[in-house]
C-alpha positions, 0 to 999 in steps of 0.5 A: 647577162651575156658575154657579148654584151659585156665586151659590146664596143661601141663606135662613137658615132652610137655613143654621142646624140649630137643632137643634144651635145651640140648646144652645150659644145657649139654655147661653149665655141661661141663664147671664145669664138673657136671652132671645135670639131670631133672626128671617129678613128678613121677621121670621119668629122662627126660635128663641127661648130664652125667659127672664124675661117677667114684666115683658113680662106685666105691660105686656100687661095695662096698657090701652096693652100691645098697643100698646106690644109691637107698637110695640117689636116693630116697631122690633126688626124694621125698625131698619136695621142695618150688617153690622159693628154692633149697635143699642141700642133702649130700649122706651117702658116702660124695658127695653132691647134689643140687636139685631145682624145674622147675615150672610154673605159681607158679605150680612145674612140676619137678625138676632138680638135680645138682650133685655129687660134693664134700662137702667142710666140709668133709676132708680126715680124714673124707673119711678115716672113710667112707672107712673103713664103707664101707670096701673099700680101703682108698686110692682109695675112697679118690682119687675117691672122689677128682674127683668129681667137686669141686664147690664153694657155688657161682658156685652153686648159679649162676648155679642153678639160670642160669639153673632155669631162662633158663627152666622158660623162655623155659617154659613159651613160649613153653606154650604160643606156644602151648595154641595158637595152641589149640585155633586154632585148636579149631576154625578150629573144631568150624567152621567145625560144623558151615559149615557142620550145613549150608550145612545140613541146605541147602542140604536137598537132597539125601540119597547119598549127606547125606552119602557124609556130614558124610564122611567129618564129619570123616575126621575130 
């Protein structure tokens, strides 16, 4: 067993068959009708849910939207977090996000956002000023934002840790399945070079037997 493929790191991407995650993960958003997204390191969106983005269209067409998305989507990204915690951020229009890591071996390979959903300290006196800010109709902000999930601190508790262990379990097999295959491979090339050094070794024949060994070098 090599070096190398003991200290193999893999990217996230490599790690999670969003084919077969996407069901249990997009079951799970559906049954609280909240939208769960995964990034890598460098904020790439490997997998997204979907989910009730009425109130997220409705800030795109203030006149600060843009601003504002850019701003919350910055902040989902770039908050730091530890391997053993998750982070609450309340967005400048009132939704809340929770965003936890996704790692391995005590390493963070990316990170997944849990969100919007409503934050249960701001009240329609509050929305009211929001709206205003934000030189949109009171009414229609508020009802908006109504349609967000509304989750319960445990509901947030329990999903975040459910969808943590499920990629930690998902994770650690798929590493242990492809560290194998690397070894494997490798002791395939290793006795390739042992067979061909035995038939060089043997075949000390023609120029044409010598051009036959290096084509099968090739191939592999």
């Amino acid at each position: 067993m090599s070096e190398f493929s003991l200290e193999k790191k893999f990217e996230i991407a490599e790690l999670l068959d969003l084919r077969v995650i996407g069901d249990v993960v997009r079951n799970l958003s559906e049954m609280f009708n909240v939208q769960l997204r995964i990034f890598d390191l460098n904020g790439k969106e490997l997998f997204d849910t979907g989910g009730e983005l009425h109130f997220c269209g409705l800030i795109k067409e203030m006149d600060l939207g843009d601003q504002i998305c850019r701003s919350v989507k910055e902040k989902l990204l770039t908050q730091p977090l530890t391997t053993a915690n998750a982070v609450q951020i309340l967005s400048a229009c009132g939704s809340r996000y929770t965003v936890f890591p996704v790692t391995h071996q005590f390493e963070t390979l990316g990170r997944v956002v849990l969100g919007p959903y409503q934050d249960q300290a701001v009240t329609a006196s509050k929305l009211e000023p929001l709206a205003a800010q934000y030189r949109v109709d009171a009414a229609k902000f508020v009802s908006a934002y109504h349609r967000l999930p509304n989750l319960s601190p445990e509901q947030i508790k329990k999903i975040s840790r459910f969808v943590s262990k499920f990629l930690d379990a998902f994770i650690f097999i798929n590493t242990k399945r492809l560290l194998t295959s690397i070894m494997h491979l490798e002791l395939i090339l290793q006795a390739k070079d042992r067979i061909f050094k035995q038939v060089e070794k043997e075949n000390q024949g023609s120029a044409e037997d010598r051009q036959e060994i290096e084509k099968y070098k090739k191939m592999f």
